[in-house]
C-alpha positions in Angstrom: -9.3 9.8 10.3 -7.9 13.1 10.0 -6.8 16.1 12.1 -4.3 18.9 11.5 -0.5 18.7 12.1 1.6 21.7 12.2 4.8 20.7 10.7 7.6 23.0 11.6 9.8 21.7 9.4 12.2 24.7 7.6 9.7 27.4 9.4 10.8 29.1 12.4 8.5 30.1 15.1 9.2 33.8 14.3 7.8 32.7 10.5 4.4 31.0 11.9 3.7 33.8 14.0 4.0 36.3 11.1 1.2 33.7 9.5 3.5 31.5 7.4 1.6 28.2 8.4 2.5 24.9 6.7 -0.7 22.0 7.7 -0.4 18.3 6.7 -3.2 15.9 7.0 -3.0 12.5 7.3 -6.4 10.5 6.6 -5.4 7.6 4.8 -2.2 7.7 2.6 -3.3 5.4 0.4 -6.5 7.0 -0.6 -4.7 10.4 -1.2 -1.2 9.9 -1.8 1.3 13.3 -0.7 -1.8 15.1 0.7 -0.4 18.2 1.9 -3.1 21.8 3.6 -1.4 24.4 2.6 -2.0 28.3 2.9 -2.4 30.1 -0.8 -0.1 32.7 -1.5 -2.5 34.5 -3.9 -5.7 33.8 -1.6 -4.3 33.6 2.2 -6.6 30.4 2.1 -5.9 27.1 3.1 -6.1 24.6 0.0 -5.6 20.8 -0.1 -2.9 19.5 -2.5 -3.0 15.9 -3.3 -1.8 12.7 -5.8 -4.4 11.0 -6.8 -3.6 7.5 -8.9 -4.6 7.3 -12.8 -7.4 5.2 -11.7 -8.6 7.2 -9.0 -8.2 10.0 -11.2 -10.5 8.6 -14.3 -12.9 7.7 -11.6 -13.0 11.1 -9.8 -13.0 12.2 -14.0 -16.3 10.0 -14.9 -17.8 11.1 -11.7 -17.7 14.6 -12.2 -19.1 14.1 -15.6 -22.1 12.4 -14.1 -22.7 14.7 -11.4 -22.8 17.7 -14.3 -25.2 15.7 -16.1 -27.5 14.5 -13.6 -27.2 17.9 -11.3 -27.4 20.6 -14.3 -29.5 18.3 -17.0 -32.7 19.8 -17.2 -32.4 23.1 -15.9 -32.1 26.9 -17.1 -29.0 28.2 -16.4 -28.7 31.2 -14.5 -25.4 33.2 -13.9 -25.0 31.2 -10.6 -25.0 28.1 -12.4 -22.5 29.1 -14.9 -20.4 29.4 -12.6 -20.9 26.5 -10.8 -20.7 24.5 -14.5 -17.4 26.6 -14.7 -15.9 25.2 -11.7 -16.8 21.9 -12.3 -15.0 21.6 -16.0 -12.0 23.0 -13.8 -11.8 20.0 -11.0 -12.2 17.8 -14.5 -9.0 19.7 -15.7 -7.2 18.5 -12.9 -8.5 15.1 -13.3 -7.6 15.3 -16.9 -4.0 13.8 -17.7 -2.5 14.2 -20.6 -0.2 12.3 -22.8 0.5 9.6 -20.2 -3.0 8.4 -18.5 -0.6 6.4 -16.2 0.2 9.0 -14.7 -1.0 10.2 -11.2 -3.1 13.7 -11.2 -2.2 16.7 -8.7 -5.1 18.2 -7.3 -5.4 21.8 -5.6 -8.4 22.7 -4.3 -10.6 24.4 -1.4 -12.7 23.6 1.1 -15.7 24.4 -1.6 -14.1 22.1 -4.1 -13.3 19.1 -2.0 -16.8 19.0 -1.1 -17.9 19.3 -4.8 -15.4 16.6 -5.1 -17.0 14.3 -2.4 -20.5 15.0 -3.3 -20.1 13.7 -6.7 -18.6 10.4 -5.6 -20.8 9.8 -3.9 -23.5 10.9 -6.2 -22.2 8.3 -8.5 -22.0 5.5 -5.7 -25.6 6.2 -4.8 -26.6 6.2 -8.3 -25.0 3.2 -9.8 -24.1 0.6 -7.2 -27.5 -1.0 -7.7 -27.9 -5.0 -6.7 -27.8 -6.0 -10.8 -25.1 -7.3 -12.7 -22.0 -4.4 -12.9 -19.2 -5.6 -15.4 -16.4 -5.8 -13.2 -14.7 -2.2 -14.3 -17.9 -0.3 -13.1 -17.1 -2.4 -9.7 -13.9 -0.9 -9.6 -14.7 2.9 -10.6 -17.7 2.3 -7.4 -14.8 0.5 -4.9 -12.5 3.7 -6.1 -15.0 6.4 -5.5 -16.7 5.4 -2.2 -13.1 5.4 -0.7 -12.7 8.6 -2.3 -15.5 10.0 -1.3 -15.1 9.9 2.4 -11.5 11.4 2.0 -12.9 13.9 0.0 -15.1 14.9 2.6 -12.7 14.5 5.7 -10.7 16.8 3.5 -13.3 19.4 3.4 -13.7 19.0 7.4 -10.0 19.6 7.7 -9.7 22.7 5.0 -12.7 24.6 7.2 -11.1 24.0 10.6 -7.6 25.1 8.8 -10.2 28.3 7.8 -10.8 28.4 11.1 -7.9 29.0 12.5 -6.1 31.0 10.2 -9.4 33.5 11.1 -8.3 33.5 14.8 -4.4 34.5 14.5 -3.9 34.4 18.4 -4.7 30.9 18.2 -1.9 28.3 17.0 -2.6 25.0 15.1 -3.4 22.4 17.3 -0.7 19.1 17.3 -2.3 16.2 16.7 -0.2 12.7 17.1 
């Protein structure tokens, strides 16, 4: 599951090796529809953009609302923590929908975010997919996020190796498929 792919699609060779790279990443299309690596223009960092379905989307939502509560409940907040609250209510924006909750939610996010991402999936899977009764919506929000939570991480895996070699710029992405 996973890999990077340079695509040279509409970028020359002379563009790649001036460091325009383009990465797409293939886990499993239909856990993360259009997932796309791509390198930001603002940070020269490779970020993951991605579709994720309303339902996915409300799941990933209600997960991240857990993992604040359980993970920042009963502690004094420091600067660091602030911060880390901070980025949290902004993967929650980009869960957040709004007018039409039917519609899918466009994720952009780093190699630190996916992992924030994964984590509290499967935060929430370890926490609530317990042996007693479940009504049969909190089945589907656990079914939803333990798929998401391994895409989320092989996400991560693939944003640090796209780190990786953007850090190296003698070396060229490496073809996979």
């Amino acid at each position: 599951m996973g890999g990077l792919r340079a695509v040279a699609a509409g970028i020359s060779g002379g563009a790649r090796r001036r460091g325009y790279r383009y990465y797409i990443v293939m886990p499993n299309p239909a856990v993360l529809a259009e997932l796309e690596i791509v390198v930001s223009r603002s940070t020269g960092r490779p970020e993951a953009v991605f579709d994720l379905a309303a339902a996915q989307a409300t799941a990933l939502q209600d997960a991240l609302v857990y993992y604040r509560r359980v993970g920042f409940a009963e502690q004094a907040l420091d600067a660091e923590m602030v911060g880390q609250l901070r980025a949290l209510d902004g993967l929650s924006e980009q869960a957040y929908r709004r007018g039409d909750l039917t519609a899918p939610a466009v994720f952009r996010v780093g190699a630190g975010d996916a992992s924030k991402l994964s984590e509290a999936a499967a935060l929430y899977v370890a926490d609530r997919d317990v042996e007693s009764y479940q009504s049969p919506e909190e089945r589907n929000r656990i079914a939803l996020l333990s798929q998401l939570s391994e895409a989320l991480r092989q996400v991560a895996v693939d944003l640090r190796a796209a780190e990786a070699q953007l850090a190296d710029p003698a070396r060229e992405p490496t073809l996979v498929g």
